[in-house]
Structures are given as structure tokens and as C-alpha cells.
C-alpha positions in Angstrom: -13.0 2.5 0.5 -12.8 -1.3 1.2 -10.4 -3.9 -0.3 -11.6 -7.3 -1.0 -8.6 -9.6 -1.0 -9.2 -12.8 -2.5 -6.6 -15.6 0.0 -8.9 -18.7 -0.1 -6.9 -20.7 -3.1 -4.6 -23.6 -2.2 -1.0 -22.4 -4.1 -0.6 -26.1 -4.9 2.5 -25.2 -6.8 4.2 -23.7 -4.0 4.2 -26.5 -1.8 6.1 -27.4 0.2 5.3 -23.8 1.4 2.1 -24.0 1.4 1.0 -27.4 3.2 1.3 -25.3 6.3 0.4 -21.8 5.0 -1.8 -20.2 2.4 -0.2 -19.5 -0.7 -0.6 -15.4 0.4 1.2 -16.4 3.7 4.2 -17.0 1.8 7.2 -15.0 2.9 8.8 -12.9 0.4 11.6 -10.7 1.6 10.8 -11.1 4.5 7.3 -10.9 5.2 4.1 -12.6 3.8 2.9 -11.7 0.8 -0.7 -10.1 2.0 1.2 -8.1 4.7 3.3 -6.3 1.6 -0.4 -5.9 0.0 -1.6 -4.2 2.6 1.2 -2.0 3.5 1.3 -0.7 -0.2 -2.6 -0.1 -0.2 -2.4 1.9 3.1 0.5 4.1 1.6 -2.4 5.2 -1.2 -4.9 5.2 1.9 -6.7 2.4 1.9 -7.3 1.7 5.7 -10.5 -1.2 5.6 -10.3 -4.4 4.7 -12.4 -7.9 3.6 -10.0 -11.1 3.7 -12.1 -13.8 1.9 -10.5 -16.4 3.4 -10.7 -20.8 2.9 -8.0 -23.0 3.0 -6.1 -22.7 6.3 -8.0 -19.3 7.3 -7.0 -19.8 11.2 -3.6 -18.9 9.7 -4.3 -15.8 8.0 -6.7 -14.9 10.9 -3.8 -15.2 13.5 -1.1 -13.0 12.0 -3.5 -10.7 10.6 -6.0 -10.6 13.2 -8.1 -7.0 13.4 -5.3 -6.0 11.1 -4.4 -3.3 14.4 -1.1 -4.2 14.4 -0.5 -2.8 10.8 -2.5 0.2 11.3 -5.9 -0.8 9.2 -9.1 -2.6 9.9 -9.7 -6.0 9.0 -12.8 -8.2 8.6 -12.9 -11.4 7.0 -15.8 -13.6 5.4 -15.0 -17.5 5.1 -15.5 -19.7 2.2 -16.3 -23.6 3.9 -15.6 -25.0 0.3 -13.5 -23.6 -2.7 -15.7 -21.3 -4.6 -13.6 -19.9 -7.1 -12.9 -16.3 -7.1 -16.5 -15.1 -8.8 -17.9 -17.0 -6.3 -15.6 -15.6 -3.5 -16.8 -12.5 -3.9 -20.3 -13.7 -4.9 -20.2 -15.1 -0.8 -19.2 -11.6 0.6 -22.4 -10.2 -1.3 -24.0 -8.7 1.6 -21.1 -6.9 2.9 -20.1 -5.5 -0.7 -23.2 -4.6 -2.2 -23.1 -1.7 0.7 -20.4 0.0 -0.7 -20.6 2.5 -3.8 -17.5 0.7 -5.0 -14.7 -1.2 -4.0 -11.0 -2.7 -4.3 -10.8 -6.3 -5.2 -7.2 -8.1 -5.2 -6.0 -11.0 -6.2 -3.7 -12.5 -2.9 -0.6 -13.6 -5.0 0.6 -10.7 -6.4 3.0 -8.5 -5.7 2.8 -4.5 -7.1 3.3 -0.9 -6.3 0.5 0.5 -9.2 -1.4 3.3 -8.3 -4.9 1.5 -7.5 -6.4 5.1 -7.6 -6.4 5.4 -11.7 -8.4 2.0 -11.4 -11.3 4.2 -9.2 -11.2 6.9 -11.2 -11.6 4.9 -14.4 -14.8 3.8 -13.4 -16.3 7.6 -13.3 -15.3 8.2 -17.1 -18.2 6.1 -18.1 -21.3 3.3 -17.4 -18.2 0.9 -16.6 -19.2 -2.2 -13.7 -15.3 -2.9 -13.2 -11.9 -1.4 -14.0 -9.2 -3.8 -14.8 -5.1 -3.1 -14.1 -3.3 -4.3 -17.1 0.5 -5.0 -17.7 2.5 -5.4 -20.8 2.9 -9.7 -21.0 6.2 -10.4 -19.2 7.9 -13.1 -21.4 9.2 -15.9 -19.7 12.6 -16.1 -21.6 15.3 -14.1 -22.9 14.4 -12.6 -26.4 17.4 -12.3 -28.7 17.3 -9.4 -31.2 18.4 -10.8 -35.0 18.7 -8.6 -38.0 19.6 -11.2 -41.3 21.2 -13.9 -40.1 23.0 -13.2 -37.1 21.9 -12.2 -33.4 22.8 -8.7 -32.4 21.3 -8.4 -29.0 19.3 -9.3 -25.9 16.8 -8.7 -23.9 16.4 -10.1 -21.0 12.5 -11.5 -20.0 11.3 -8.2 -21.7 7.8 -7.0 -20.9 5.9 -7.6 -24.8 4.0 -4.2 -25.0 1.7 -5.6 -28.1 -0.1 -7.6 -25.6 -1.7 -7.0 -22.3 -2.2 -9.2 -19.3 -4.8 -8.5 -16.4 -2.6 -7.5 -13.3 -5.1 -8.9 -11.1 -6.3 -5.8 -9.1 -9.8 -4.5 -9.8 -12.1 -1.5 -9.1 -15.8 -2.1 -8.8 -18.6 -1.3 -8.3 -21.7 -3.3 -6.5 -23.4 -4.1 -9.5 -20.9 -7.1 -10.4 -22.2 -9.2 -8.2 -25.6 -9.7 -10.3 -23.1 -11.2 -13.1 -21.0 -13.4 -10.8 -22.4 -17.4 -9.9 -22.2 -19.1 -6.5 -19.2 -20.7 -7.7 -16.6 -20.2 -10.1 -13.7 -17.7 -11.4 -14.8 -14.4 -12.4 -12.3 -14.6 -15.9 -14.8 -17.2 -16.9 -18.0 -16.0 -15.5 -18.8 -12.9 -15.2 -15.9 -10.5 -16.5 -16.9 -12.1 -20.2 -20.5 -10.9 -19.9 -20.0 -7.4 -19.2 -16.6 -7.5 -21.9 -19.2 -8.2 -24.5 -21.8 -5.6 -23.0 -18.7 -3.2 -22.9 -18.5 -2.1 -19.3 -15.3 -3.0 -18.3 -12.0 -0.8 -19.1 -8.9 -1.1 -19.0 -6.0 1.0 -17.4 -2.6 0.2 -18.5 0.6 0.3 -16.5 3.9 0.1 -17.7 7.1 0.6 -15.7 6.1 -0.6 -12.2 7.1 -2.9 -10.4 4.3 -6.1 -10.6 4.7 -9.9 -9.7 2.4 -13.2 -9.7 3.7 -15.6 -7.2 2.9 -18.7 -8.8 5.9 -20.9 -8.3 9.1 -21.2 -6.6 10.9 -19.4 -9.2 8.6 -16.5 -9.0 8.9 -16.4 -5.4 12.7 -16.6 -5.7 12.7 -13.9 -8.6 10.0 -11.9 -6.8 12.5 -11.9 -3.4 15.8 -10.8 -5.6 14.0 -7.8 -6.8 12.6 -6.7 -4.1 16.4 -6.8 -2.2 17.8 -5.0 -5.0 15.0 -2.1 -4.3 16.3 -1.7 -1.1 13.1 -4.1 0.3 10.6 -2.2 -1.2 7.8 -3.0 -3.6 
């Protein structure tokens, strides 16, 4: 089955990092962050890939190349201005509309879910897309309070009354009739088919999962992955 990955997006609040580099060029632990996606997708057997690809491509297309080196093949589709991820994958249209379904990641995160519960979601019923969601990671330290006085902490728990979207998708080819030319599938797109119904959900809860959004993420993001013995 292919994997869309969408790397086209600037990572503006990664710079310095990324004035040189896409944002999923970004070493973590060692290596960039769309080498560790690929690795853990070819560990569930995923073995083709679809880079779209915009700002600074030629460096995404020189380390990756025909993705040989890593064991999988790689073909990319470029985007000559930002398009926004609906229309990312509005752009790759003719290659993705051949496939029964398909994979679609977003390039700055960081997990080791099982992406096969997302395709087998999408049997169970007239579903378009199967969305990976997480229990909301809170940003701070959460102290536990009974009366008056604090009897505990938790440190950044994960808030299990609400649910995030992991960014990682199964789909199939009719989703590109919802998405525009040009911008992000949260806004166009995924809220058509919410309110038609055909999206589900699969939750995850105790696996590993980053966004890479800053350079505390990136720093958090590296410390963890040390401390699993430098694996997602």
C-alpha cells in the first residue's frame, strides 16, 4: 500500500534548523525525522512511497533519493507554491486516485502506532478516511489537590477526556473529490465528510507519539527517544 507523506511546509519555528533544511529534515536522535518515519512504516510493511515535497525539495530528494538505500521505493510529486496540505494531496491526485486506499502522514511527527488498525477501520463501514487519535498531551505539570492542599503530581499527563488527531491517516481515493486546490484538509475537507459521518476514529493510548513543532519538542522528542534505547 502507498504512504503519502506530506514534507512541503516551511517549520518556521524551527529555524534556525530549518533555513537550510525542511522542517522533516530535522535530525532527531540522530537521524532526520522522515528517515525515522519511514523505517517505522517499513517495520509494519509498508515498502512504497509519495514524498509531496515544496520548500527546499532538492534536499529531501538528495538523502532520500529512490529511497534504495533504506530498503523502500520512493517517488515524489512537487508543489511549485505552498498549497496547504488538502491541497498537497489534492496535487498528487492522479497518482492517488489509482490506489484502493492509501497512507497519508503528516512529516513532523514522530510515532510507533500500529498504522494497520487505521486500514482496517476503514472496512467496518462507508468511512472515506480513518483518523489516529491520541489522548491531548498537556503542556504543563498538573498538580493533584484534594481541599486545600496539593497531594501530587503529574508530570505533562496525556488528558484522556479529550482527543487530538495524531496526524496519520488511512484513505481511501474518494477524498480527493472533497479536498480544494489549495488549503489544509482540517479546514476543508475532513469537516465535510465529519458532518456526512464518514470519517472514524481509532484511538491510541500508551505509545510513543511526538509533533515536532519547536525546539523544545525536538529537544523533548530527542531525550525520549535516548532513553528507549534510540528507538521510536
Amino acid at each position: 500500500m502507498l504512504v503519502a507523506i506530506l514534507v512541503g511546509g516551511y517549520g518556521k519555528r524551527l529555524r534556525p534548523y530549518t533555513l537550510e533544511v525542511p522542517k522533516p529534515m530535522v535530525q532527531v536522535a540522530g537521524r532526520p525525522i522522515l528517515e525515522w518515519q519511514i523505517l517505522w512504516l517499513k517495520s509494519y510493511g509498508f515498502n512504497e512511497f509519495l514524498l509531496l515535497v515544496g520548500y527546499r525539495k532538492e534536499k529531501i530528494i538528495e538523502y532520500i533519493g529512490s529511497g534504495s538505500r533504506l530498503g523502500v521505493k520512493v517517488s515524489y510529486v512537487v508543489e511549485e507554491e505552498p498549497l496547504g496540505t488538502a491541497g498537497a494531496l489534492k496535487n498528487a491526485e492522479h497518482i492517488l486516485s489509482k490506489e484502493e486506499k492509501f497512507l497519508v502522514l503528516n512529516g513532523d511527527i514522530l510515532t510507533n502506532l500500529n498504522p494497520m488498525r487505521l486500514v482496517d477501520k476503514l472496512e467496518e463501514g462507508n468511512y472515506v478516511a480513518a483518523i489516529a487519535s491520541i489522548p491531548l498531551p498537556s503542556p504543563y505539570g498538573v498538580l493533584k489537590i484534594e481541599g486545600d492542599k496539593v497531594v501530587g503530581f503529574m508530570e505533562k499527563p496525556r488528558l484522556k477526556e479529550y482527543w487530538i488527531n495524531a496526524g496519520v491517516y488511512a484513505m481511501r481515493p474518494e477524498i480527493l473529490d472533497y479536498l480544494p486546490e489549495k488549503g489544509d484538509i482540517e479546514r476543508k475537507g475532513f469537516p465535510e465528510l465529519a458532518s456526512e459521518g464518514r470519517i472514524a476514529a481509532v484511538k491510541y493510548e500508551d505509545i510513543f507519539w511526538r509533533s515536532i513543532d519547536t525546539h523544545k519538542d525536538l529537544e523533548e522528542a530527542e531525550k525520549e527517544i535516548m532513553k528507549r534505547g534510540g528507538k521510536l
